[in-house]
N, C-alpha and C positions, 0 to 999 in steps of 0.2 A: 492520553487517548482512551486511554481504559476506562478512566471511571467517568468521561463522557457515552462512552458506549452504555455503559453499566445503568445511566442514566436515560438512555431509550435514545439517544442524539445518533443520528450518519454519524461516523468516524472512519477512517481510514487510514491507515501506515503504509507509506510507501518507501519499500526498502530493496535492496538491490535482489539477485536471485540465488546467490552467494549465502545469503543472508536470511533466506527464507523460512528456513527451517526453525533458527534460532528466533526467529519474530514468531512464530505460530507457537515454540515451547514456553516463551517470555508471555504470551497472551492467555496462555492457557493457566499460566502458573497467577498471573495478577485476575484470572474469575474472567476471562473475554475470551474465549475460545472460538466464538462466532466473529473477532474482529477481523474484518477485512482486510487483505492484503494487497497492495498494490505494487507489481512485480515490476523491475527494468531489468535491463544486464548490465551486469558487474563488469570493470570496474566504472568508473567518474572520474577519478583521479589521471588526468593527463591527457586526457579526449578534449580532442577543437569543440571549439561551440555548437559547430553545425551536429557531430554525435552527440553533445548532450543534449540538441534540439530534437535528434532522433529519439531518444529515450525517453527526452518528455512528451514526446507526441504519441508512444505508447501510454504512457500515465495518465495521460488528458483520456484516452479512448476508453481504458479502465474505468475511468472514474466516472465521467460517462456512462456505462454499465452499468456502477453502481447507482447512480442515482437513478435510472431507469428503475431497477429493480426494485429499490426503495418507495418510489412512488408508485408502483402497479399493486 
């Protein structure tokens, strides 16, 4: 994702909120400090379909965002 970013490309990582912290240190350390993050709640592991349908319907609305932003 990084060196698409790096490369002028939308990119985005979507990673739990658990996790957030070590995605923005990870992005900063490989030169993408501006890479987008796309947040859900932790965990995934053990949740019925319907909650991981929840979660992804936060990440669809993010990304959404971003692409707004992108094009304006």
């Amino acid at each position: 994702m990084v060196e698409l970013r790096k490369r002028g490309l939308l990119t985005a990582v979507i990673c739990s909120d658990t996790f957030r912290h070590l995605a923005q240190s990870q992005a900063r350390v490989f030169g993408a400090p501006d890479l987008p993050l796309i947040t859900i709640q932790h965990p995934l592991g053990g949740l019925s379909l319907d909650a991981v349908g929840g979660r992804a319907g936060s990440a669809i609305g993010q990304t959404v965002d971003l692409i707004r932003d992108y094009i304006r």
